[in-house]
N, C-alpha and C positions, 0 to 999 in steps of 0.2 A: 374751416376745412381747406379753404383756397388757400388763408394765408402757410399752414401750411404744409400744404402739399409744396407751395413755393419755397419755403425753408430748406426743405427737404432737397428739392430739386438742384438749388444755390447749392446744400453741401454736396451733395453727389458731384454737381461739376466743378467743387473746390476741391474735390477728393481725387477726381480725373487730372485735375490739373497739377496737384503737388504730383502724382503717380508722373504724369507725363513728362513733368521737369528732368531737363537731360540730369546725367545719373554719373558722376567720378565716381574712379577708384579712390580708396581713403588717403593713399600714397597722395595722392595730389589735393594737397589741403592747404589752407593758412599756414602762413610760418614756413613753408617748404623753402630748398634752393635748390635754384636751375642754374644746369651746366652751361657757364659762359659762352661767349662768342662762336657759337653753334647753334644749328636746327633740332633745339630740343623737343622732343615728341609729346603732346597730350592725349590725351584718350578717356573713352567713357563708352557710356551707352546711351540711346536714346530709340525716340520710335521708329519702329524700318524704314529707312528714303526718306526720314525727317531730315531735313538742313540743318547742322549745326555751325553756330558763328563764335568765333574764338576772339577777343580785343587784347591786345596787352598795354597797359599804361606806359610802359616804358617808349612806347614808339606809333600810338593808337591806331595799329594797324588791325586790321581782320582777316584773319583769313576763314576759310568755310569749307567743311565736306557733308557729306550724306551718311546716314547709317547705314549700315546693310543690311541684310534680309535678317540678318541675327541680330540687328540693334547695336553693333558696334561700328566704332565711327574711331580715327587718328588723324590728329593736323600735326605739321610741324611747326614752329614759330622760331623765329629769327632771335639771341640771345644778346644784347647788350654786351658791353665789357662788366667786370665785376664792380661790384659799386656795395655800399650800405643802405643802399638809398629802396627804400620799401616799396615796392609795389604790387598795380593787383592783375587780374588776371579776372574777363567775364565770358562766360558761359550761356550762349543762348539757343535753346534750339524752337523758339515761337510758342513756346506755352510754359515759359521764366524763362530768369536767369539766374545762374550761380556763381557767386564775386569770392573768390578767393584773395587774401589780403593777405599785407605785411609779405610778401615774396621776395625774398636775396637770389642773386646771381653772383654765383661764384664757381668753387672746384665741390665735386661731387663725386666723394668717395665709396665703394661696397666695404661693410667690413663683414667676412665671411669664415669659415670652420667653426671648432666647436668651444668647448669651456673656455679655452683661455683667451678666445676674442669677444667671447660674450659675458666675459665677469665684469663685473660695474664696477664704478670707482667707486663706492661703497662695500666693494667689496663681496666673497660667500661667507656660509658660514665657515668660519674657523677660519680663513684665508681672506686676510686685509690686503689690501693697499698701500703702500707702504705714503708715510706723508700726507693720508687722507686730510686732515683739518685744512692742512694747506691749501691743495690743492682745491675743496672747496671754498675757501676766503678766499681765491683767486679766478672763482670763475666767474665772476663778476666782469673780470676785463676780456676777455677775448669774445665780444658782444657777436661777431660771426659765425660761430661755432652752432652748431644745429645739426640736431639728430633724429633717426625715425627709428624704433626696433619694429621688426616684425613679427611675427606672434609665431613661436617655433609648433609647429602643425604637421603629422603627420594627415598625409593625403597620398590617395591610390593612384590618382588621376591630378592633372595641372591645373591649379587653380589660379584663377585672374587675378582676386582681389585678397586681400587680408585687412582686420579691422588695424589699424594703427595710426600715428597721428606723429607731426612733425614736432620737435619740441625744441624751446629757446633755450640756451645755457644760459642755465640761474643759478647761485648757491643751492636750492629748492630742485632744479630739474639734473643738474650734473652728477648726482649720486647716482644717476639710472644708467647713463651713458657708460658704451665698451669706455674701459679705462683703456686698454690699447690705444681705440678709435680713438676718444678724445686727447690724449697727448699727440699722436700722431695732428688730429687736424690742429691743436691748440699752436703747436711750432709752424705748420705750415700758413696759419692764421699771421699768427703775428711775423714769421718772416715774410710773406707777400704782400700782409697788411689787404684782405679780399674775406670774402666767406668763404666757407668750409661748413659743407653739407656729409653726413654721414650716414649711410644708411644699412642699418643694422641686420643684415640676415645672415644667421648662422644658429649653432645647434650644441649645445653642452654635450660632449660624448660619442657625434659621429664622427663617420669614417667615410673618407674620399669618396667612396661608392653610394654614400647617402646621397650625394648631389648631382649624380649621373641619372641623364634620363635613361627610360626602359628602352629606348633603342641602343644605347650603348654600352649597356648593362646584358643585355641580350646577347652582342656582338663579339661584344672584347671580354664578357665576364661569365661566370657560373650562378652569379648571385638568385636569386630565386624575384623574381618581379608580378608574380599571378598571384592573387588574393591566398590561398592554400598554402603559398608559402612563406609570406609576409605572416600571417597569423602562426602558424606554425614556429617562427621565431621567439625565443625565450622573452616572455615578459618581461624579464626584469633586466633584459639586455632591448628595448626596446629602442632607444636612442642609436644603438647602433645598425638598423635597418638600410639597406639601401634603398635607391629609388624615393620614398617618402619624405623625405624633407627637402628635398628639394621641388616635390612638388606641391608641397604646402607652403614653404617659407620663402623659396629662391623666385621659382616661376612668375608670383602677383609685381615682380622690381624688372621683369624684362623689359620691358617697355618703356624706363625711366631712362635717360641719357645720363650717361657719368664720362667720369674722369678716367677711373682706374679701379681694380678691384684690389682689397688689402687681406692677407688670409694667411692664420693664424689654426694648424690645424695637424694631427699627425697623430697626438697620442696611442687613439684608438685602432690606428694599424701597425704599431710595435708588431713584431711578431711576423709580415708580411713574406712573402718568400719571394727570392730573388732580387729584380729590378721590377717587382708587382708594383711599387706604391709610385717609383717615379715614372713608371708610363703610365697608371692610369691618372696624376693627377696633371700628367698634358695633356692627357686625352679631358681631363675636367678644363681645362683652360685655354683646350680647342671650343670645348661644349660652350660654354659660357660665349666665349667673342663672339663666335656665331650667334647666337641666343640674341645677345645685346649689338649684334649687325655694325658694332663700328669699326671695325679692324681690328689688329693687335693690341690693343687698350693694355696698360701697366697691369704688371701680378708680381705683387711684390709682398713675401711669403716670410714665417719664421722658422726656425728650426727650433725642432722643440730642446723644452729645458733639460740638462741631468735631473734626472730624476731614478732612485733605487729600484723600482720593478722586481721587488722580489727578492735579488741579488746584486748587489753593487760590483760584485764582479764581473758581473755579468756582460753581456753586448750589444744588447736585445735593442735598448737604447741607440745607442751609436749605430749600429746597422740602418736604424731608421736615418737616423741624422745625416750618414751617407749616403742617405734615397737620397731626401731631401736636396741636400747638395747636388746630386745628378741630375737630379730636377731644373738646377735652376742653369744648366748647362744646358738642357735641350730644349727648352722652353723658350723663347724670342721676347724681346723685351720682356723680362724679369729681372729679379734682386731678389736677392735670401740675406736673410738678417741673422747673424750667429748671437745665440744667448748663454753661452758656456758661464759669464762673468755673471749669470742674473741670476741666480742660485745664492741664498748662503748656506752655509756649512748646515744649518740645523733643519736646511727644506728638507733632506734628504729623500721623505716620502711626502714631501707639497708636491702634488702635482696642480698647483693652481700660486706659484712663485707672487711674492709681494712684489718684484721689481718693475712694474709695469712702465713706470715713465721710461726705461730706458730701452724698454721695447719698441713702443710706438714713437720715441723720436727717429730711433733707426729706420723707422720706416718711411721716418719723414726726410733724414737726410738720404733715402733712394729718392723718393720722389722730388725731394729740391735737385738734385744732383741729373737726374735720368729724365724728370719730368718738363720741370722747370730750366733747365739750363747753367745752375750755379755747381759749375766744376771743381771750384774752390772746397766745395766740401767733401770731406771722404766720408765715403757711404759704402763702401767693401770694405771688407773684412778680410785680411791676409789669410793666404791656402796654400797648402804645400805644394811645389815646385818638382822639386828634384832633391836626389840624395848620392853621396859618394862614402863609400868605407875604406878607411885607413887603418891596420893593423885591428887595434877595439874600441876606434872612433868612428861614430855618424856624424857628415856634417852634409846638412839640410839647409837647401835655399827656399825663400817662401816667393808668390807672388802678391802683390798689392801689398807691400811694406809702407809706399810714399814716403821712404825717407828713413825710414830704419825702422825697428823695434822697440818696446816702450818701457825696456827697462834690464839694467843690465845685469843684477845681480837677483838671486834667489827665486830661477825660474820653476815654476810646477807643472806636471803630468806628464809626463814624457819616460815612455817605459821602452828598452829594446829586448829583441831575444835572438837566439841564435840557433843554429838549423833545429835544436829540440822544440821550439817552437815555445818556449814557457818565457813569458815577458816578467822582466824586475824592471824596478821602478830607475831610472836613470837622471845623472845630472846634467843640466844643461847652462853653457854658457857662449859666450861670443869669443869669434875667433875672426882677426882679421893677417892677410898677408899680403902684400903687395904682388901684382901678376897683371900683366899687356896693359903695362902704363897706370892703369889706377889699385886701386885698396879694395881685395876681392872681399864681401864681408860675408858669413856663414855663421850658422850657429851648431857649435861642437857638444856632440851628444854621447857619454860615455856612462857605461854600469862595471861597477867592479866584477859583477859577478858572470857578463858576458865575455868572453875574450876574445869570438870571431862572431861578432854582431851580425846579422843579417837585415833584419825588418827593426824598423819603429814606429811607435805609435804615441799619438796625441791627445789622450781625455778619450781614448775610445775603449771605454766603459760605461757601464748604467749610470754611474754617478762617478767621475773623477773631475775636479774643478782644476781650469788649469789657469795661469794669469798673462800668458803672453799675449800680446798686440801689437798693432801697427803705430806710426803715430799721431793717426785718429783717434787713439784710444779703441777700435773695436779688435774685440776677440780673436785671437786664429781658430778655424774651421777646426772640431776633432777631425784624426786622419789615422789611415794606416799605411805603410808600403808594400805588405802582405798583401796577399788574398786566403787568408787558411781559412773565413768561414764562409 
């Protein structure tokens, strides 16, 4: 009976003691990367006014705080320069410890909005990747690259923690990875030759206002944020809730130190009225910097695809595309990536386009270019400037050309109209004449069937693909010189 009562007793206080072991969030696991040469934050729980002691191998320093009456506890620790070189990270608050291993220090990006930042390089159904084999026989080299998704969760209220887990890029784990996300870090990998941490939160389907909290949602919106009206919401339009994903998905990553955040998002407010969608998602990427407390941090965003919506004649499209664009005017340290060129002819109703690498590179020549310091690369996309009418010629200046335009003969999408307001399709080509010393150059935009032109317009339709560019090769901005809608 003695011996036991003593067994019993040993497990009980083995049971106390695993219980008592300080306590991470899963976000901070093996295989993770922390944000370089900064005070990146850890955190967990343990028991109230327990001491917890933080070591990092890289520098075997300690630092220590107390839990508070809730059991939560934050250190900051001091970040190395970026390196391959693996280390651990131990966890003690007096009754264990918890050793995290294999840890990079490097750049630590958000990849955030809905379906088209969260489609895998394996792709959805019916909607591949364009090049998949490839690109997995090649992820074998970019041994830095590492990613976390976070488990998309509706929740009424903020939650700290979500189950997820940091993952290596292997032939094996690169299929799960945002295909955005990973070309994006795969360039930034191998151009700075550092890791590249990606961390996955975002949502197939929602809308800018999914990721606003209930105080701004309350403030600036009508959206419905009280349980009565959350459930009231159509079932089967359930991904598009406000409020709820963001505090299931977003909220458990505040706490994590990054780079920058990358966001990939829009479809689902087609439709928006006004300047609705480009003020609220300043007001999302006011919400956010604050949240993640380190000042202006990068937001560097894409414009959605052409895509038919019903009506290829339509606007619905390109009205958004125009948000967007405004967006990235009033928004501070940002970059908008134009994807007119990443359509083929037969997506016309993909809204989940196969061009993915040339998305997330764009995103990568913002961030080499705005982030990093390498000016050498063009990472804008030329936008209309200005316009002058001659007799039944437009001739339109762009800005961010760098050097001219990328091609001279058999330009597409460019429609003008005249005071009836009904747009034909127009041809466009290059017109240069000399004027105050140098070679003024424009490009001359004429329709047989206007003869006092007034407005023109750029791809700004649901689906019109058009091919001009700078000579970076990226896309010109749809545009109009109207305001008819």
């Amino acid at each position: 009976m003695k011996k036991k009562l003593f067994l019993i007793g040993a497990l009980v206080l083995t049971i106390a003691g695993v219980q008592a072991k300080v306590k991470l969030p899963h976000i901070l696991c093996d295989n993770m990367v922390l944000q370089q040469q900064t005070d990146a934050r850890l955190w967990g729980w343990a028991k109230a006014g327990k001491a917890v002691k933080v070591t990092t191998s890289w520098n075997g320093k300690t630092v220590q705080c107390n839990a508070d009456k809730a059991g939560k506890w934050l250190v900051k620790v001091q970040t190395p320069a970026a390196s391959y070189t693996p280390y651990s990270i131990t966890f003690d608050d007096g009754d264990g410890q918890v050793v995290l291993q294999n840890v990079l220090v490097g750049e630590v990006w958000v990849c955030a909005g809905q379906s088209n930042m969260e489609m895998p390089l394996k792709g959805f159904g019916q909607c591949p990747v364009e090049n998949f084999n490839h690109h997995v026989l090649e992820a074998q080299n970019p041994k830095g690259v590492r990613s976390v998704k976070i488990p998309s969760i509706m929740r009424m209220t903020p939650q700290e923690d979500a189950d997820c887990a940091w993952r290596e890029c292997t032939p094996q784990n690169v299929v799960d990875f945002s295909a955005t996300g990973y070309f994006f870090a795969r360039l930034v990998n191998k151009t700075l030759n550092i890791p590249v941490g990606l961390i996955e939160a975002n949502k197939g389907g929602s809308r800018v206002e999914s990721w606003l909290t209930k105080e701004n949602l309350e403030k600036y919106t009508n959206e419905p944020t009280d349980t009565m009206g959350i459930v009231n919401f159509k079932k089967e339009w359930d991904y598009h809730r406000a409020l709820v994903w963001g505090n299931g998905t977003f909220n458990p990553i505040l706490n994590y130190t990054i780079k920058g955040i990358l966001f990939y998002q829009g479809c689902s407010n087609v439709g928006d009225p006004g300047n609705q969608y480009s003020e609220r998602l300043k007001l999302l990427v006011e919400q956010w910097r604050q949240q993640f407390g380190q000042g202006d941090i990068p937001f560097y965003f894409v414009q959605i695809a052409p895509y038919e919506s019903g009506n290829i004649m339509g606007t619905w499209n390109a009205l958004l595309q125009e948000q967007q664009f405004r967006a990235s005017q009033i928004i501070p340290n940002s970059g908008i990536v134009c994807t007119n060129d990443c359509v083929y002819p037969y997506e016309l109703t993909q809204i989940h386009p196969t061009q993915k690498q040339k998305v997330g590179e764009r995103l990568a020549f913002l961030a080499l270019n705005k982030t990093y310091g390498m000016q050498s690369v063009i990472c804008q996309s030329p936008s209309y400037k200005e316009m002058t009418v001659k007799n039944d010629t437009i001739f339109l200046h762009f800005n961010d050309e760098f050097g001219g335009l990328n091609r001279f003969e058999d330009i597409n999408g460019f429609e003008v109209a005249g005071a009836d307001r009904v747009f034909h399709p127009a041809k466009a080509q290059h017109y240069w004449k000399p004027g105050g010393g140098k070679w003024d150059e424009a490009l001359m935009v004429v329709s047989p069937e206007v003869k006092e032109p007034v407005a023109v317009r750029y791809c700004f339709r649901n689906f019109l693909l058009g091919n001009l560019g700078n000579m970076g090769g990226l896309p010109l901005f749809p545009f109009r010189t109207d305001n008819w809608e």
